[in-house]
C-alpha positions as CSV (number, residue, x, y, z in Angstrom):
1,X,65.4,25.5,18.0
2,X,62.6,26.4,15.2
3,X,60.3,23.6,14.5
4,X,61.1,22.8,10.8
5,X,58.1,21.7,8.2
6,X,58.6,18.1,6.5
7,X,59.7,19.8,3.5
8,X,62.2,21.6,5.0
9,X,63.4,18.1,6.7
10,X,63.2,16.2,3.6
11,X,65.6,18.9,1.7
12,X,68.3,19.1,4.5
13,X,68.2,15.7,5.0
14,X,68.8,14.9,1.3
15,X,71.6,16.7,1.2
16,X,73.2,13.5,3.2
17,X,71.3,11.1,1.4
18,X,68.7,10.9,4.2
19,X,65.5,11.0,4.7
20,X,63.4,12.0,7.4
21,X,61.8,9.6,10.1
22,X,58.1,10.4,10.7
23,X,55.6,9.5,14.2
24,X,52.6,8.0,14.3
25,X,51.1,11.4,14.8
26,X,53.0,13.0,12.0
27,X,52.4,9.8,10.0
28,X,48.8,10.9,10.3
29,X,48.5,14.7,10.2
30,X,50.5,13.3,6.5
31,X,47.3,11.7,5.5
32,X,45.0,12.2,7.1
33,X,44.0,9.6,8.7
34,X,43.5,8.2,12.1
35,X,45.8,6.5,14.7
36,X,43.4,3.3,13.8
37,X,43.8,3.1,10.3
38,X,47.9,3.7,10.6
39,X,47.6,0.8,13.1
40,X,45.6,-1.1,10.3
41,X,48.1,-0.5,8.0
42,X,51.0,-1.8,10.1
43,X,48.9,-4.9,10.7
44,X,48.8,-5.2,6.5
45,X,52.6,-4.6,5.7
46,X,52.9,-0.7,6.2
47,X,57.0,-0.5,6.7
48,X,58.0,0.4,10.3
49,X,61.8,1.2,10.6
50,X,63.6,0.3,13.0
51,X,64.6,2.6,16.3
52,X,66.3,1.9,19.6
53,X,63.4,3.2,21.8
54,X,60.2,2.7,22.1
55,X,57.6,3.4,19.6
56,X,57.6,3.7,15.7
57,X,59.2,5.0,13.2
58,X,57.7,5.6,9.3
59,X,60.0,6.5,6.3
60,X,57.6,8.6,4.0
61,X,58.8,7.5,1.3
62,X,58.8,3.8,1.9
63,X,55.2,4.3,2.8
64,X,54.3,5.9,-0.3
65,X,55.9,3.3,-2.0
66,X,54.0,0.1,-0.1
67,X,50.7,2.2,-0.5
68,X,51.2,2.6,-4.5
69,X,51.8,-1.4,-4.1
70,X,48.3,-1.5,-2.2
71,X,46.5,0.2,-4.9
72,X,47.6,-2.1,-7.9
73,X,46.6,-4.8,-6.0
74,X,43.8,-6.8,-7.3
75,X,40.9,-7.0,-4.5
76,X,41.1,-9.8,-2.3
């Protein structure tokens, strides 16, 4: 099976009214960022979905969503 890009995810998914599930690593290679600061952001409120196995789940979207939040917030 061909490894599909997020955007090609995103779009079949949609079709369902889905949306894709992302890793910790993919979660990071989406920003940029390290496995420390996603961890940091899970500690502040970062939405983790749900799954029956071990390890986390991130709904883009959602995230995108709580990090617009963060950045209206007034500085603590």
């Amino acid at each position: 099976m061909a490894t599909q890009t997020l955007a090609e995810r995103t779009k079949a998914l949609a079709a369902v009214g889905l949306s894709p599930l992302l890793t910790t690593a993919q979660l990071m290679a989406l920003y940029g960022v390290s496995n420390w600061t996603v961890n940091e952001w899970v500690k502040r409120g970062c939405p983790v979905e749900p799954t029956a196995f071990r390890g986390r789940r991130f709904n883009p979207d959602r995230v995108r969503t709580w990090m617009a939040e963060q950045s209206n917030k007034p500085a603590a």
